[in-house]
Structure formats: C-alpha cells, structure tokens
Kinemage of the C-alpha trace (Angstrom):
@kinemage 1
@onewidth
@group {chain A} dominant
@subgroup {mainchain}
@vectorlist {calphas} color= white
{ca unk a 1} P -8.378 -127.610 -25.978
{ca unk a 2} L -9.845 -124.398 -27.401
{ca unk a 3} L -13.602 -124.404 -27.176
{ca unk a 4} L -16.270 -122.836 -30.082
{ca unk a 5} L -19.251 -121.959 -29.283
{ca unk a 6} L -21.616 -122.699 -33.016
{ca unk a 7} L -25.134 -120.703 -32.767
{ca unk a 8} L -28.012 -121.764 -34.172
{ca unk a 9} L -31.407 -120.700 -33.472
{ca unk a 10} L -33.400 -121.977 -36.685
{ca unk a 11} L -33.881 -125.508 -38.501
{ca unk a 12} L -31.582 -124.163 -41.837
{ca unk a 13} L -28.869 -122.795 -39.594
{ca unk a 14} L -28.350 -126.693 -38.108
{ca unk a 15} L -28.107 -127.707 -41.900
{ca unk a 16} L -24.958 -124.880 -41.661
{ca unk a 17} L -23.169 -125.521 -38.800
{ca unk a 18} L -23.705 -129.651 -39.101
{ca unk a 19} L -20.798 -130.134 -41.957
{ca unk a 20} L -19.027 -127.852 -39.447
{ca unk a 21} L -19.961 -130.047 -36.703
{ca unk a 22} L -18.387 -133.419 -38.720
{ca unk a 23} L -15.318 -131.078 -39.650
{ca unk a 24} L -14.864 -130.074 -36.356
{ca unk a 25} L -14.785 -133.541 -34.924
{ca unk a 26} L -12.451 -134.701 -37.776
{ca unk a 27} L -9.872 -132.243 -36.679
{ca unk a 28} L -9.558 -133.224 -33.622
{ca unk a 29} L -7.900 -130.150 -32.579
{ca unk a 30} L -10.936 -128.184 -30.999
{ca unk a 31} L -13.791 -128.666 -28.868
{ca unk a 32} L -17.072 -127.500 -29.698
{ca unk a 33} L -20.519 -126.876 -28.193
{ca unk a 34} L -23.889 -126.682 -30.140
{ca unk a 35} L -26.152 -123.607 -28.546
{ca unk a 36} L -29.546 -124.108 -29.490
{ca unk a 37} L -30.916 -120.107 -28.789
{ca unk a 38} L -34.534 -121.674 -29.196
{ca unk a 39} L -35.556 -118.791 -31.869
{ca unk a 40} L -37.831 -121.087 -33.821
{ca unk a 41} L -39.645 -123.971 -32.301
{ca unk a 42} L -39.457 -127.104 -35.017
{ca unk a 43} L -41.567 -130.198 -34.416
{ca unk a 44} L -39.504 -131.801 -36.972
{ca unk a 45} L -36.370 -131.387 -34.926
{ca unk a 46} L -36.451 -134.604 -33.044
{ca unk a 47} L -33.406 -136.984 -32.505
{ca unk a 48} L -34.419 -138.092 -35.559
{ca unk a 49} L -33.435 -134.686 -37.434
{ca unk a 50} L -29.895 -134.490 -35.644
{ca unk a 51} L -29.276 -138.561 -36.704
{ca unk a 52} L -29.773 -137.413 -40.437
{ca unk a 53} L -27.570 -134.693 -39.892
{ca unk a 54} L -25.000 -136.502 -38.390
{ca unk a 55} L -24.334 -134.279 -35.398
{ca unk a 56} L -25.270 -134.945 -31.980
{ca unk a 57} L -28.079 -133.003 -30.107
{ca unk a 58} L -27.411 -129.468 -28.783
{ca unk a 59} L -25.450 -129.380 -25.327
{ca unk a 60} L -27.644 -126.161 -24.267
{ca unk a 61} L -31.404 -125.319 -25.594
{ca unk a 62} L -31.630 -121.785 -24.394
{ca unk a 63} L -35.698 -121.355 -25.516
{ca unk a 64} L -35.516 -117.767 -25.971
{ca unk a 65} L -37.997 -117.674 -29.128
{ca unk a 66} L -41.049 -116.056 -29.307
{ca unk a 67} L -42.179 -111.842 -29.465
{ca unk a 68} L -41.246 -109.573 -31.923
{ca unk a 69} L -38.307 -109.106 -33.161
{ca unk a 70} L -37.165 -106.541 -30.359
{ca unk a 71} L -38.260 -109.007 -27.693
{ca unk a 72} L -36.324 -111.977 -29.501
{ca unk a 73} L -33.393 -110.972 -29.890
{ca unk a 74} L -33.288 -109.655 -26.241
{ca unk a 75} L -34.002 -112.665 -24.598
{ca unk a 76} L -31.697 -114.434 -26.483
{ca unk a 77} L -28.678 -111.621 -25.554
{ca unk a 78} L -29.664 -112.039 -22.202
{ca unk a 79} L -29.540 -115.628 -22.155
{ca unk a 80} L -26.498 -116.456 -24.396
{ca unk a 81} L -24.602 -113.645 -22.079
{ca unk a 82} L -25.216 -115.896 -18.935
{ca unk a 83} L -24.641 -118.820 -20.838
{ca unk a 84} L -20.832 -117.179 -21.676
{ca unk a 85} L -20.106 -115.543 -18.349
{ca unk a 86} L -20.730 -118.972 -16.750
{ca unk a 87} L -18.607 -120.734 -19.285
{ca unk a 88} L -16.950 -118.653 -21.369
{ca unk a 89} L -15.716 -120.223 -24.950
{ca unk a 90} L -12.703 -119.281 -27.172
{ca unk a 91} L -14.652 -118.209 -29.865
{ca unk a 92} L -18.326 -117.839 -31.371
{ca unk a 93} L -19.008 -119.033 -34.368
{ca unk a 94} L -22.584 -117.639 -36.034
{ca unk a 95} L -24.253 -118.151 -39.176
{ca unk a 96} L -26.184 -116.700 -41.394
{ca unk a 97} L -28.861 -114.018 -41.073
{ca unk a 98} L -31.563 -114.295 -38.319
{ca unk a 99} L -32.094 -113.204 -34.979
{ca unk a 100} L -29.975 -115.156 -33.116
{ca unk a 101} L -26.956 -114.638 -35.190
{ca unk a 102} L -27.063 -110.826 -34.762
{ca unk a 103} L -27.796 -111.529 -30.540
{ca unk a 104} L -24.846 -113.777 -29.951
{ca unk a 105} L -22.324 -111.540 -31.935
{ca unk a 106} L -23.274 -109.038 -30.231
{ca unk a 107} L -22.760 -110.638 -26.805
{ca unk a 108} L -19.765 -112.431 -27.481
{ca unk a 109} L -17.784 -108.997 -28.801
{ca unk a 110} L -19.195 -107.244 -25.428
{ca unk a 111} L -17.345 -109.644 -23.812
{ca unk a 112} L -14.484 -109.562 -25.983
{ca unk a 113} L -14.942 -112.998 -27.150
{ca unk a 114} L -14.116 -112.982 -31.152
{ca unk a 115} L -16.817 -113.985 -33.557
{ca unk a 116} L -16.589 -116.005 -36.972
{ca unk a 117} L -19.256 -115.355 -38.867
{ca unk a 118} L -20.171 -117.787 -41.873
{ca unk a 119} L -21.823 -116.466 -44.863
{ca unk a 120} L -20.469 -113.410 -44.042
{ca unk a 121} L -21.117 -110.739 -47.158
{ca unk a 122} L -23.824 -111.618 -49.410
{ca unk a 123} L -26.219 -108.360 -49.377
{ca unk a 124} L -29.596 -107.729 -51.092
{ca unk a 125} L -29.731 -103.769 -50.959
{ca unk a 126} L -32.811 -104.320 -49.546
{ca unk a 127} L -32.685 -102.803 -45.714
{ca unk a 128} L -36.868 -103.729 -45.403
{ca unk a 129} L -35.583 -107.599 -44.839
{ca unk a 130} L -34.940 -108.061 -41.425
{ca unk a 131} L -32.024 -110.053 -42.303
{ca unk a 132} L -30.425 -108.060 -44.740
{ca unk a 133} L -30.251 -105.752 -41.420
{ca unk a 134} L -29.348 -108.496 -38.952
{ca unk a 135} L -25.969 -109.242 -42.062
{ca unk a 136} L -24.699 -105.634 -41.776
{ca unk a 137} L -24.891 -105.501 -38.203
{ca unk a 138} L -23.121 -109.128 -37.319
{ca unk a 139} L -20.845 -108.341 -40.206
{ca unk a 140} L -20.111 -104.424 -38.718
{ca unk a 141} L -18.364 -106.703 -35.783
{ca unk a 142} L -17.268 -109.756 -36.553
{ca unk a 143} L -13.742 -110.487 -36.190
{ca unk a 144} L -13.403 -113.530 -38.913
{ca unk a 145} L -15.510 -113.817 -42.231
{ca unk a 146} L -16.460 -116.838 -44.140
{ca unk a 147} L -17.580 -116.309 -47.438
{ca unk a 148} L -19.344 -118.720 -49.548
{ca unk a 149} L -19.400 -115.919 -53.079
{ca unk a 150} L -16.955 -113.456 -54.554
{ca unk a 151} L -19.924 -110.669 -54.455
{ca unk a 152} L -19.272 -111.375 -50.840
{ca unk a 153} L -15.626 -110.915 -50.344
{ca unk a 154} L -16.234 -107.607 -52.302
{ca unk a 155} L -18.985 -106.148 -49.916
{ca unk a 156} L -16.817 -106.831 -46.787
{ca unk a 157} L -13.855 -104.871 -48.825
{ca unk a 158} L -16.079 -101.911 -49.642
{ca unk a 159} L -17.120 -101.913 -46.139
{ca unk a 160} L -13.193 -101.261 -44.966
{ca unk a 161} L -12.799 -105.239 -43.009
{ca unk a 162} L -9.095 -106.406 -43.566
{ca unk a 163} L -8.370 -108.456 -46.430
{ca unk a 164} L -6.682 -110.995 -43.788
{ca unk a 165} L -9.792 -111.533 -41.917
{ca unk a 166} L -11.829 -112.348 -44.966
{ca unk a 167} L -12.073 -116.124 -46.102
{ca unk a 168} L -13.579 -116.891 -49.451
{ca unk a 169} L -14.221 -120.935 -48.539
{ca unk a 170} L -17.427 -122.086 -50.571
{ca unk a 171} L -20.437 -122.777 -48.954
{ca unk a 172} L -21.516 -125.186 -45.709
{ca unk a 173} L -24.914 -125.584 -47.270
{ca unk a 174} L -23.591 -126.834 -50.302
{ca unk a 175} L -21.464 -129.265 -48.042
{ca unk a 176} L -24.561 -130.507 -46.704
{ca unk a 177} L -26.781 -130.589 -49.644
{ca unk a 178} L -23.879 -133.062 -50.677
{ca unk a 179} L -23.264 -135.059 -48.009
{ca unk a 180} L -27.524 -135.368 -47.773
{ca unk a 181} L -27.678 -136.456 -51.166
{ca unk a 182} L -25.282 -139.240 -50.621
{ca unk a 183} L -27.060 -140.391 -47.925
{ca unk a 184} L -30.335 -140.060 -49.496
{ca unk a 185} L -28.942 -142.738 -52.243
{ca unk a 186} L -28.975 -145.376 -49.773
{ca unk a 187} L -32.089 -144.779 -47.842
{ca unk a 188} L -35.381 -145.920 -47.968
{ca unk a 189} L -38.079 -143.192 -48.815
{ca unk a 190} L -41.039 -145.228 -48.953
{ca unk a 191} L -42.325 -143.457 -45.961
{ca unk a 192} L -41.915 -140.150 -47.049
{ca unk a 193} L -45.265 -138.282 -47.183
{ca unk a 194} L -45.020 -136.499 -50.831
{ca unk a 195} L -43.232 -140.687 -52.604
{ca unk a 196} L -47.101 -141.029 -53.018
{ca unk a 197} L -46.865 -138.022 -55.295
{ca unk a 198} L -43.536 -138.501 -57.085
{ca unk a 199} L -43.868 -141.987 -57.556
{ca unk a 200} L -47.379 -141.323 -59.221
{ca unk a 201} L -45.794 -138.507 -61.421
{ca unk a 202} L -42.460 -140.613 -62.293
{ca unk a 203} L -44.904 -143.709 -63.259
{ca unk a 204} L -46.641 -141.614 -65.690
{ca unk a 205} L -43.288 -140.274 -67.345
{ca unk a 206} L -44.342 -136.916 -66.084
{ca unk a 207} L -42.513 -134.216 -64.508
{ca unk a 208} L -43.733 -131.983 -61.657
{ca unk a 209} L -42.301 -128.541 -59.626
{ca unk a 210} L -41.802 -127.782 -56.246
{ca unk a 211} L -43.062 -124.401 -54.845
{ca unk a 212} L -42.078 -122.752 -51.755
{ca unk a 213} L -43.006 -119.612 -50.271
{ca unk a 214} L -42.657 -117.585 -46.897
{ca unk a 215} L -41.187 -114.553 -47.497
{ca unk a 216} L -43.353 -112.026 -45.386
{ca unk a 217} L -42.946 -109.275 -48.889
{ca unk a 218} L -44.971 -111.832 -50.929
{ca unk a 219} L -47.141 -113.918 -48.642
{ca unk a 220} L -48.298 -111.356 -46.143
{ca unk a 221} L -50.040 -108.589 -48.335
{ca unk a 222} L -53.008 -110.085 -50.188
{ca unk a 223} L -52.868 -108.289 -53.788
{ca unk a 224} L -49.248 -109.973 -53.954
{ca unk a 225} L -49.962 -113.368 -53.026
{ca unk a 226} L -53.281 -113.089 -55.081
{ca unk a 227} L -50.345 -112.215 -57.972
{ca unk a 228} L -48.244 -114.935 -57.613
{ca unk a 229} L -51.291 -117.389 -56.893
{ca unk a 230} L -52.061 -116.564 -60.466
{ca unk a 231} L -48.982 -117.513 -61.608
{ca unk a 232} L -48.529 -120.683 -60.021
{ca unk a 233} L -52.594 -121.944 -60.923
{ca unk a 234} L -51.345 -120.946 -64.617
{ca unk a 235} L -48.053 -122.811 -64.536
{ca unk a 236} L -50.170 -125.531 -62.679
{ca unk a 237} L -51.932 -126.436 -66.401
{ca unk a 238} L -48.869 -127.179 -67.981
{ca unk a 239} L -46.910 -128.692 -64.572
{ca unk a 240} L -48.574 -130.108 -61.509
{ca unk a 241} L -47.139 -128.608 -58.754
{ca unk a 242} L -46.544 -129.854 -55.357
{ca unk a 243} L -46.395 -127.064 -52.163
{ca unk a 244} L -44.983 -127.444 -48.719
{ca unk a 245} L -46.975 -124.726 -47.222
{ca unk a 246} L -45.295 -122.583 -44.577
{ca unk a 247} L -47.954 -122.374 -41.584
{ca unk a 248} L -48.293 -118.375 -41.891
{ca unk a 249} L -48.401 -119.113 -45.731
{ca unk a 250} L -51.348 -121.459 -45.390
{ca unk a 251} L -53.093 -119.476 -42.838
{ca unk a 252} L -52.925 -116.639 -45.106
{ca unk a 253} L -54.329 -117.928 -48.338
{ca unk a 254} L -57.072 -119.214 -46.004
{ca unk a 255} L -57.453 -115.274 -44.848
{ca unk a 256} L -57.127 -114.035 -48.540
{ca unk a 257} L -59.423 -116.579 -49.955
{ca unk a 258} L -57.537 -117.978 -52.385
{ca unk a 259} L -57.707 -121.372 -53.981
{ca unk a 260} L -54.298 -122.528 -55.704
{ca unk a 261} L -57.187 -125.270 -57.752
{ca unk a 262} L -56.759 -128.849 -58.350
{ca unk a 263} L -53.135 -129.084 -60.022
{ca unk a 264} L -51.352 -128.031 -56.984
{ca unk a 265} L -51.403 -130.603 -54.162
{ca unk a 266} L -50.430 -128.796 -51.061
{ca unk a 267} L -49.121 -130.646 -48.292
{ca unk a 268} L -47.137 -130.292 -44.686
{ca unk a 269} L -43.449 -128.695 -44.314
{ca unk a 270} L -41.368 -131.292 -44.816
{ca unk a 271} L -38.301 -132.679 -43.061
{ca unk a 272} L -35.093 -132.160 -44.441
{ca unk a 273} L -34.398 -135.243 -46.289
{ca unk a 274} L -38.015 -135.813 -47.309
{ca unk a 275} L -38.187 -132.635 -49.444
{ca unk a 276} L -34.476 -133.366 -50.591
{ca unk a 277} L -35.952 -136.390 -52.310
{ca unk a 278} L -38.678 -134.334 -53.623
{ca unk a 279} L -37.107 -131.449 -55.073
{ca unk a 280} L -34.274 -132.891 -56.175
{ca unk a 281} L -35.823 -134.314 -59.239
{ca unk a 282} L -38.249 -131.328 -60.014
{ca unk a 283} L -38.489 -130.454 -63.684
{ca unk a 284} L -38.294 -126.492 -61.434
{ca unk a 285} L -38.364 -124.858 -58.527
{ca unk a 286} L -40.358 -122.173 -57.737
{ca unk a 287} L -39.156 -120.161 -54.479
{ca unk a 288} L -38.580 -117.196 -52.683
{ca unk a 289} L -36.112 -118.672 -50.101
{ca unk a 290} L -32.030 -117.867 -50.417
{ca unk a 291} L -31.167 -121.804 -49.175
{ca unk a 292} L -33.109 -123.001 -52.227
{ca unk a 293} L -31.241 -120.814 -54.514
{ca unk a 294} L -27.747 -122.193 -53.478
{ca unk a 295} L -29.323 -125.763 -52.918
{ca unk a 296} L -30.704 -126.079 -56.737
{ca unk a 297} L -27.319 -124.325 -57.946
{ca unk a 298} L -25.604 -127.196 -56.146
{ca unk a 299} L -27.527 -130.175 -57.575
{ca unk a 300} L -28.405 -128.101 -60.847
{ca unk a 301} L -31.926 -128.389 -60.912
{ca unk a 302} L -33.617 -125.229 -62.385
{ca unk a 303} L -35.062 -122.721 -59.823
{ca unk a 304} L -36.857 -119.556 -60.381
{ca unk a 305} L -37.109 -117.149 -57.688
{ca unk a 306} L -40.216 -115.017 -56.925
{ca unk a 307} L -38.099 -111.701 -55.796
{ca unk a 308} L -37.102 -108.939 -56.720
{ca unk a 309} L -33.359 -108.954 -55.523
{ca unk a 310} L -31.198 -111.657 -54.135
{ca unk a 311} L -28.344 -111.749 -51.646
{ca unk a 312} L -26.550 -114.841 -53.370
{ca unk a 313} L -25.958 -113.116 -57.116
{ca unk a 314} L -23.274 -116.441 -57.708
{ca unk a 315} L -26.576 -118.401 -58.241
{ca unk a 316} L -27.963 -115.957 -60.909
{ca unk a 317} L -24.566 -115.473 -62.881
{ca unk a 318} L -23.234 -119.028 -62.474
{ca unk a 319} L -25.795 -121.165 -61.154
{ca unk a 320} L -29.426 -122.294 -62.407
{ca unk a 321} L -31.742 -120.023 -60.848
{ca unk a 322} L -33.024 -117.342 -62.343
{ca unk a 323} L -34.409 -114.037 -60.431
{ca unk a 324} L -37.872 -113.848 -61.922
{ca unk a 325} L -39.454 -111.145 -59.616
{ca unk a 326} L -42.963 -110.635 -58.713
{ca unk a 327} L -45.090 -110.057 -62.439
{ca unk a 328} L -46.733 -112.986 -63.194
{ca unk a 329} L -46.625 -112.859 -66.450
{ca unk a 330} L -42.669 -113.021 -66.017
{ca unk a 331} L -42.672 -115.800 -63.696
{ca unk a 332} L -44.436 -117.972 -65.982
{ca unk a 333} L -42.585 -117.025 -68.999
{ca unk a 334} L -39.294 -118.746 -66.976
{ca unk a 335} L -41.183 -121.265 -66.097
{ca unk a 336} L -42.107 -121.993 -69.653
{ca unk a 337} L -38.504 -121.713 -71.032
{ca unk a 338} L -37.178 -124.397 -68.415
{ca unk a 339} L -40.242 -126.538 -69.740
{ca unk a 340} L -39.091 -126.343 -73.433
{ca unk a 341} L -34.998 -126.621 -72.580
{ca unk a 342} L -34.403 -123.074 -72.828
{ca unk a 343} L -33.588 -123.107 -69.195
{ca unk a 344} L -30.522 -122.316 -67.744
{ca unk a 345} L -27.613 -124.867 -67.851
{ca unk a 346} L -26.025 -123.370 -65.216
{ca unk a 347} L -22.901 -124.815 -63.284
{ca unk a 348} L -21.316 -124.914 -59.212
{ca unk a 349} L -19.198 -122.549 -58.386
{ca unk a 350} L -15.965 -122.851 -57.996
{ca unk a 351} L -15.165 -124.217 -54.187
{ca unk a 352} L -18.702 -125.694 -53.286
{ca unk a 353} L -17.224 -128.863 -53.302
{ca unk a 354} L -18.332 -130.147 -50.355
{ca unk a 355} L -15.239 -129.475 -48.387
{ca unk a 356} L -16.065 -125.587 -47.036
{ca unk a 357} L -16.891 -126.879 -43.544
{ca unk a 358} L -12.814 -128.553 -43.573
{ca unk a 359} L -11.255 -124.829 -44.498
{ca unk a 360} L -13.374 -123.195 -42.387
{ca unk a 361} L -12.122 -125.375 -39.350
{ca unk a 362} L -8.496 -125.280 -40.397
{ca unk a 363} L -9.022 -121.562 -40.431
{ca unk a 364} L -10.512 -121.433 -36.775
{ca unk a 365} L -7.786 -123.755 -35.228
{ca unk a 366} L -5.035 -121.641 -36.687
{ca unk a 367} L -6.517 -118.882 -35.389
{ca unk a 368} L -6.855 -119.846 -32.090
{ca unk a 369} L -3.180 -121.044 -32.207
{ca unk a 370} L -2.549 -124.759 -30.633
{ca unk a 371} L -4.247 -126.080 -27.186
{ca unk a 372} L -2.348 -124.747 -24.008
{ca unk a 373} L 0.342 -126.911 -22.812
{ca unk a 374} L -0.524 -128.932 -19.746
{ca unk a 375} L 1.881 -128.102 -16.989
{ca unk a 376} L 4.447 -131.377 -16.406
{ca unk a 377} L 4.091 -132.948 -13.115
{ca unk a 378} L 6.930 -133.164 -10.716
C-alpha cells in the first residue's frame, strides 16, 4: 500500500491534516504516517488534543523547533531527510505556510519524492510575512496543489503550474471547524476556563467579542499595538471583550505598558474546542490570524481583521469578515456596524462543505495509481 507522509509542525496545521487523517483512513486505499517536525512546542497538545481531533498521535516527533528562522528550518531539513532516506514514503503531503512546510518540500523534491501541498495559492503581496515567503517557495515546487479559493487557483496559473496539477477542493479547516462543531454539540463544557465568562454574559442577555492577536506587524512594535489597544479599550465600552493572549502578545503589552482596562478579561490560549465554544457565539471577532478568517466565514459569525492585506480574499468577498486594517478609528467603526446589524451577512463558499479532506484523498490515491500487486505464491 502506498504510504503519505502528512507534515505538521504547528498546533493549526494538526487541525489541517486531521479531516485528512479520518479521510485517509476511510479510504482504505493508502497508508499514512503523521510527522510531527516539533516546530512549535504546545502544552495543550496532549493525548487529549489528538482524542478531540480524532486522529491518533504522531508516529515520529522529530523536535527540531527552536532558533531563528534560518536555524529552524535547517534542523528540520536535516531531520525529515534522515527520517525519508531511512524510510522513504510515496508522497509528502504539506500544509499551509510555516517553517516546516517549506523544509519538508524541499527535502522530499531533493529526493525526488512528489509533494502535495494543501492550501496551495492564497497570497498576500506582502513578501515581509515570513509565510507569504515560505507559500511561494513550497508552491515554486510542489508537484500537486490543493486549493481551498478561486484567488488561489488563479495565482498558481499566473505563476505557469499546469492546470492538471491544480485542485480547487474547498478547505480542510472548514472540514474541521465542522466536524468540531458537531462534536462540540454533544459535549460537556462546564470545565472550560472562559463558560465562567460566557455563561455570565449569556445570563445577562448580553453579547461579548473575542479578540486575538499575534501577528509580529501589530504586536511587536509598540506605537502599533498602543493603536490597536485603543481600539479595542474603546470597543470594550460598548462590548466586553474576552482575549486569549498569545505569550509574546502578553509579554509585550507588559513591555509597552499598556493596560487593555477593566472590560477586557484576558485569559490563557485556549485549547481547540474550548475557544470553539467561545467564539462561536461572539456578537464579533476581532483578529489578525488567517484560520480565524476562514473559521468565522464557515460558521458565519462576523470577524474583523486588524490587517492590512489578507491571503484568503474568498472571506472578504463572500464570507463575513471584513479587512479593517490598522486605524483605529476604522476598526471601531466595523465594529460598530456589526453591533447595529449593518454587518456583513456573508455566506460559505461554494465547496467548504465539510467534505475537502474526501477529494483531496481521492485525488492522492489516483495519483499514486493502485497498491503493487503481491507476487502469487507457487
């Protein structure tokens, strides 16, 4: 049976490759392996993280995090290259935009071992992001491209790929947004850390939004988060807000000396399907993070995003987010329009419907033609 090799090296590409995971084991016609490059150490990515996934653990933890990004993405080449001359797969299949996905593509084509990238395509014009430079790379030589957005299938054709390697499929996040959701339905979330907070909000017939921030462009340079900080304790009188604060986001408002004030409760990053149940009933969400945009398009709860260009346009022109930028004054105004109902309806886009992971699998397998016939025995 024809074995693929699915990279992931961060907590949100696990939420990627697990619909993949379930499809994959559906088939039945392919065997799979789940590399673990180790770019980001998670505490929240115990056994109990994979359960609510539905996907077993990874078969190989490589632990090649840590460094700059010169160093990462080194030690992961080096280790993912000993990891495929020792057992080679049929295929490796990478998603995505950090690090790792840019280290293993590049290994596995040096070795003439073809690469599927998912979420091939989407592009933010901005070559500053580090990932906007790891997507043009991994896309430059990848041999089979999932796309989750038309935008996307149109940057790989400007860029000369073969229509007949490009695969317009919907979206795996979407898929597991989904299949979270219905899960979510069922489960008790009495323990979560921020029911406290929602329950208190829902009791009172109030709303609330979620902000999220990490984005090294707003959080890093103090005049910008000072900005946005603004915004929020403004929005904050009209909306209490609730934060999961990213660690080098905390640290730095601790650096900057800013207070976000008493109407924005800021707690831990949350596991995956303890901010599902959190955001999911927001009045808005504020972010700066690309999963959020698709996430909110695919439940259709209203997100505005603090940036000044996004790789995932389908959310803007079909979806409910809305690409607010960095004035204040701006960000607030959106805010205020969702507030009143002047927010955008929005809708999903056509083939996040859950099933992207299934095509994407069908795809591979035909690719990699049918298991090699075991030799009869005399």
């Amino acid at each position: 049976m024809k074995t693929v090799y699915l990279v992931a090296g961060a907590r949100p590409n696990f939420m990627k490759i697990a619909p993949i995971v379930r499809a994959i084991q559906a088939h039945g016609g392919l065997a799979f392996k789940i590399i673990h490059t180790g770019q980001h150490y998670d505490r929240e990515m115990n056994d109990v993280f994979f359960e609510e996934l539905g996907i077993p653990q990874p078969d190989v933890f490589m632990g090649a995090g840590g460094g700059s990004h010169a160093q990462q993405t080194a030690k992961i080449m080096v280790a993912f290259e000993e990891l495929c001359q020792k057992e080679p797969p049929d295929a490796v299949l990478v998603v995505g935009d950090v690090n790792s996905t840019l280290a293993c593509s590049i290994v596995a084509k040096k070795l003439h071992i073809p690469v599927a990238h998912v979420e091939a395509g989407l592009r933010s014009g901005d070559r500053a992001m580090p990932e906007e430079i790891n997507r043009l790379v991994t896309d430059s030589i990848s041999d089979w491209f999932f796309v989750t957005e038309p935008s996307g299938v149109a940057h790989l054709q400007r860029e000369g790929h073969a229509h007949d390697s490009i695969h317009y499929v919907g979206h795996v996040m979407v898929d597991n947004v989904l299949y979270q959701a219905d899960k979510l339905a069922a489960a008790d979330t009495a323990g979560f850390e921020t029911s406290a907070f929602k329950k208190e909000r829902t009791a009172l017939g109030g709303r609330y939004g979620v902000v999220t921030l990490h984005r090294p462009s707003n959080v890093d340079d103090a005049a910008m988060m000072t900005r946005i900080a603004g915004a929020l304790k403004e929005i904050a009188q009209e909306l209490p807000l609730i934060f999961p604060v990213h660690p080098r986001t905390r640290g730095n408002l601790a650096k900057f000396g800013i207070d976000l004030g008493p109407n924005i409760t800021l707690v831990g990053p949350q596991a995956y399907m303890a901010f599902l149940h959190l955001w999911k009933d927001a009045a808005v969400v504020l972010t700066d993070s690309g999963g959020m945009q698709e996430e909110t398009t695919a439940l259709g709860v209203p997100c505005v995003t603090i940036r000044e260009n996004t790789e995932r346009p389908i959310t803007v022109d079909e979806g409910t987010n809305v690409l607010a930028g960095t004035d204040p004054q701006v960000i607030v105004s959106e805010v205020r329009k969702v507030l009143r109902g002047e927010g955008k309806a929005g809708r999903r886009p056509q083939l996040w419907d859950g099933q992207a992971a299934t095509r994407i699998v069908d795809i591979l397998a035909a690719y990699l033609g049918p298991p090699a016939a075991t030799a009869a025995t005399a």
